[in-house]
C-alpha positions, 0 to 999 in steps of 0.5 A: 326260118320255117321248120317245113322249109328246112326239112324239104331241103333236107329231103332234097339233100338226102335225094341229091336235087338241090343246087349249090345256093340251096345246099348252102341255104341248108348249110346255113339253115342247120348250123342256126337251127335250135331243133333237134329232131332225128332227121336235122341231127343225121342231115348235120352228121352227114353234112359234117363228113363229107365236109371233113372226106372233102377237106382231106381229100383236097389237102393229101392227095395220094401219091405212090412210091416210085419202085426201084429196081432193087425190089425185082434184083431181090427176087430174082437174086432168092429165085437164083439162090433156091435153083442152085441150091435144088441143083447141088444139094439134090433135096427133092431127091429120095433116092440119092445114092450119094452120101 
């Protein structure tokens, strides 16, 4: 295993040009490799989450919640409550006469 080959793979992680074999080579290449240069550390480190991001992602998707009409009733029955109670108690009203 050159030390040169292993950081043009790299290189070529980072810039998104290497094909499956060669991101697997790489994979392979870090997980054997010994070095602990800046760039082999951040290339192990960034492997490492997106292997994670596509283990979780794979497993869980997200799925919504169907709504229920319940939610809709709730609102309109605190809108009806508020009407009524601005229609007998007149409270937006000064000047009301009535006491």
């Amino acid at each position: 295993m050159a030390k040169n080959d292993i950081h043009s793979l790299i290189e070529g992680y980072f810039d998104a040009t290497l094909s499956e074999q060669e991101e697997a080579k790489l994979k392979q290449m870090l997980a054997e490799t010994d070095d602990d240069s800046d760039d082999i550390r951040e290339a192990k480190a960034t492997m490492g989450l997106f292997a994670t991001e596509r283990y979780f992602t794979e497993k869980a998707p997200a799925t919504k919640k169907p709504r229920t009409g319940w939610r809709r009733l709730k609102y309109a029955a605190v809108f009806a409550l508020g009407v009524l109670l601005d229609l007998f108690l007149d409270i937006d009203n000064p000047y009301n006469t009535k006491r």
